[in-house]
Each structure stands twice: as C-alpha cells, then as structure tokens.
C-alpha positions in Angstrom: 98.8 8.0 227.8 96.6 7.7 225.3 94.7 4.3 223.7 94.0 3.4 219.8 93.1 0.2 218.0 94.9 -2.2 215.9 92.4 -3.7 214.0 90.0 -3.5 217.3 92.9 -4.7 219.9 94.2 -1.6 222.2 97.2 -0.3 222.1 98.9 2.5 224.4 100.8 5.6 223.5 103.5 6.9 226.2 101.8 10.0 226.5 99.2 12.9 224.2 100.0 14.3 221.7 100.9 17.9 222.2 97.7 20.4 223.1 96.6 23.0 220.3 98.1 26.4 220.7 101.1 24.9 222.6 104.4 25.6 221.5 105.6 22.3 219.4 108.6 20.7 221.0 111.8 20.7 219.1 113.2 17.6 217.5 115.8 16.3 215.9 115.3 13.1 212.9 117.1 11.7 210.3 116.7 12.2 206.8 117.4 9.9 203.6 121.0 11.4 203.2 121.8 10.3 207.0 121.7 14.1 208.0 119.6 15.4 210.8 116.9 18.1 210.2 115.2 19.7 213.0 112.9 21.6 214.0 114.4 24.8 213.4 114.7 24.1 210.1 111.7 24.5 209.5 111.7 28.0 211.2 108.9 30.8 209.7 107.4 27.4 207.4 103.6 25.9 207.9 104.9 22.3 208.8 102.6 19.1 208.5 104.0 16.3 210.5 102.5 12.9 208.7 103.1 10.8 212.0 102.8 6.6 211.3 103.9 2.8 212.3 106.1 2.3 209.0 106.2 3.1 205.6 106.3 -0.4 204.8 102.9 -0.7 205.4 100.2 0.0 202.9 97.9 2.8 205.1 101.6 4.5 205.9 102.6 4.1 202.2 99.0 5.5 201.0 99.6 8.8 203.6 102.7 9.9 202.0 101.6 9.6 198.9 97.8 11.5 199.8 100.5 14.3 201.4 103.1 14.7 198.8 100.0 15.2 196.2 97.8 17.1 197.9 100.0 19.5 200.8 102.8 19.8 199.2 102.6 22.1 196.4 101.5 24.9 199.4 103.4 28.0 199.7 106.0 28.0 202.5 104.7 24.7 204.0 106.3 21.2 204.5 105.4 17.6 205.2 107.6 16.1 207.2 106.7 12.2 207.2 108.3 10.5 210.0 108.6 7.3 211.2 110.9 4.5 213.1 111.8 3.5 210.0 115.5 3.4 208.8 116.5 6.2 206.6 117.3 4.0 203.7 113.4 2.1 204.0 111.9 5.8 203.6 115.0 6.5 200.8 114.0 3.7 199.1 110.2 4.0 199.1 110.2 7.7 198.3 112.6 7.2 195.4 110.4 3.8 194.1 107.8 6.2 194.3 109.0 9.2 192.2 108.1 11.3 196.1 110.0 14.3 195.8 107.8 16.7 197.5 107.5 15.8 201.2 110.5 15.1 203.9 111.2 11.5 205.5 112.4 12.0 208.9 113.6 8.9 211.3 113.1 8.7 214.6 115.2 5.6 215.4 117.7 7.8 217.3 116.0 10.4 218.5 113.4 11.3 221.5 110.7 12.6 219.4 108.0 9.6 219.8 108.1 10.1 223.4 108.6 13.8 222.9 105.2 14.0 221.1 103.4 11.1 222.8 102.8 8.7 219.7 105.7 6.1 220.5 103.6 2.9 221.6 104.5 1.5 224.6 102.1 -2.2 224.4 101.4 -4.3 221.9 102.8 -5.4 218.6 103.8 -2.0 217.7 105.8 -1.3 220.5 108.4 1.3 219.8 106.9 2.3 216.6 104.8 5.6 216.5 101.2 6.1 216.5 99.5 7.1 212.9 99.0 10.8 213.8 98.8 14.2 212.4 100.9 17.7 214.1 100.0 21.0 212.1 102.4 24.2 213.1 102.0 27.4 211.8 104.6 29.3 210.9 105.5 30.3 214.8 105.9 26.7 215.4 102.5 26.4 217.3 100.4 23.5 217.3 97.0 24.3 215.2 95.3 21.0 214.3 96.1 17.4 215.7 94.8 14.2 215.1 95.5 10.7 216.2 94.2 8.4 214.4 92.2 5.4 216.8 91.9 2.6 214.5 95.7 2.7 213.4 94.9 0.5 210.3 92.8 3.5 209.0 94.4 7.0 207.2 94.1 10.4 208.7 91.8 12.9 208.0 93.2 14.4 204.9 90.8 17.1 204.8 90.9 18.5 208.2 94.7 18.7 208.1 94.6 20.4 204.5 92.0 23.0 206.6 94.7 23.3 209.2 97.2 24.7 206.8 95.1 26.9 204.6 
C-alpha cells in the first residue's frame, strides 16, 4: 500500500507500483473504439504508461497533452494514457483536442489498477487510479516508475523522457 496527497490529505493505493527490472504484468483496457488492447500489443515497443485520476481534470488533461507532444514522436514507443474514465470521456477529449499520438486505455472493467497498485482504496478518489508513471522497454520490463505524492501535481516529464531514450 502505498500513501500520496490530495491537496495535503492522504490517500492509500491498494498496493506499489510494480519494482524496476520486474516483468510488467499483462493487462487488458479499453480503447476509444470500445475494443480492448493489451499488453501484448504492445509486444517488441518502448511503452510509456501515463497513469492518472481522470482526464477530466486539468493536471490529467495537461499530462496527455505534455506526452502526446513530447514522447510520442519516439521510434517504436507508445503512450498509453489510462484511466477509469469511460472510453467515450477519453474519445471525446482526445478528439476536442486534435491528440492523435498517444493511446487512451480504460480501466473501468479490467484488473489493472489493482494489478499495478495505483487504484485508491480511501478517500475521495476511491476506485480511481493514482497519477503515476510505468516505463517498459521493449522486453516489457519495468525501467523507470514514478508515483506522483501530491496527486494535484504532474509527473516528472523529464525523467520518464530519460527512461525511454
């Protein structure tokens, strides 16, 4: 279990986020088009997983847009933004928004916030995910993590560009 802030008030993850040089654990999420992707599809592909509470929210909205300009345009890498958002809230945004270069994936039926330790488990955001960042390499192997501990705050842009380079 791990503990961030909302704006200074805790709030528990159900687990950690998976250990770097671990082997990421599969998933499965929904895209825009109400099809699954998984992990596998991203098989032999440096993979960016842009981890946060809702893209309804302007420090989620502000990380998809930071990715899709500035990770995207890498050579056989993808960001893969998910959230417990409904596939038509991220189809909406990213289309509003003219996003074309990373992936919305939903979690809202799948394990993969418990699977990764980000789902919160107290507070307000209960059942949402915890604003994080999951690097892979193109074995699928965790090489950089981050979660953030003041949720209202972005990631670490920077590091995770690092990670992938």
């Amino acid at each position: 279990m791990a503990t961030v802030t909302l704006q200074g008030n805790p709030l528990e993850t159900i687990g950690e986020l998976p250990e770097v040089g671990s082997k990421a654990p599969s998933f499965e999420l929904v895209k825009t088009d109400l099809s699954t992707t998984s992990l596998a599809d991203y098989a032999g592909k440096k993979v960016v997983l842009n981890i946060f509470p809702s893209v309804d929210t302007g420090v989620c909205a502000a990380s998809v847009r930071k990715f899709n300009e500035s990770l995207s345009n890498l050579e056989n890498t993808v960001v893969l933004c998910v959230s417990a958002d409904l596939p038509f809230a991220a189809a909406r945004f990213c289309g509003a928004e003219g996003l074309d270069n990373v992936v919305a994936g939903s979690s809202f039926r799948s394990s993969f916030g418990k699977d990764y330790g980000v789902e919160f488990v107290t507070g307000p955001l209960t059942g949402l995910l915890s604003r994080s960042v999951v690097v892979l390499n193109e074995s699928g192997e965790v090489v950089y993590t981050e979660q953030v501990s003041e949720t209202a705050e972005e990631p670490n842009y920077d590091a995770a560009l690092a990670a992938v380079e």
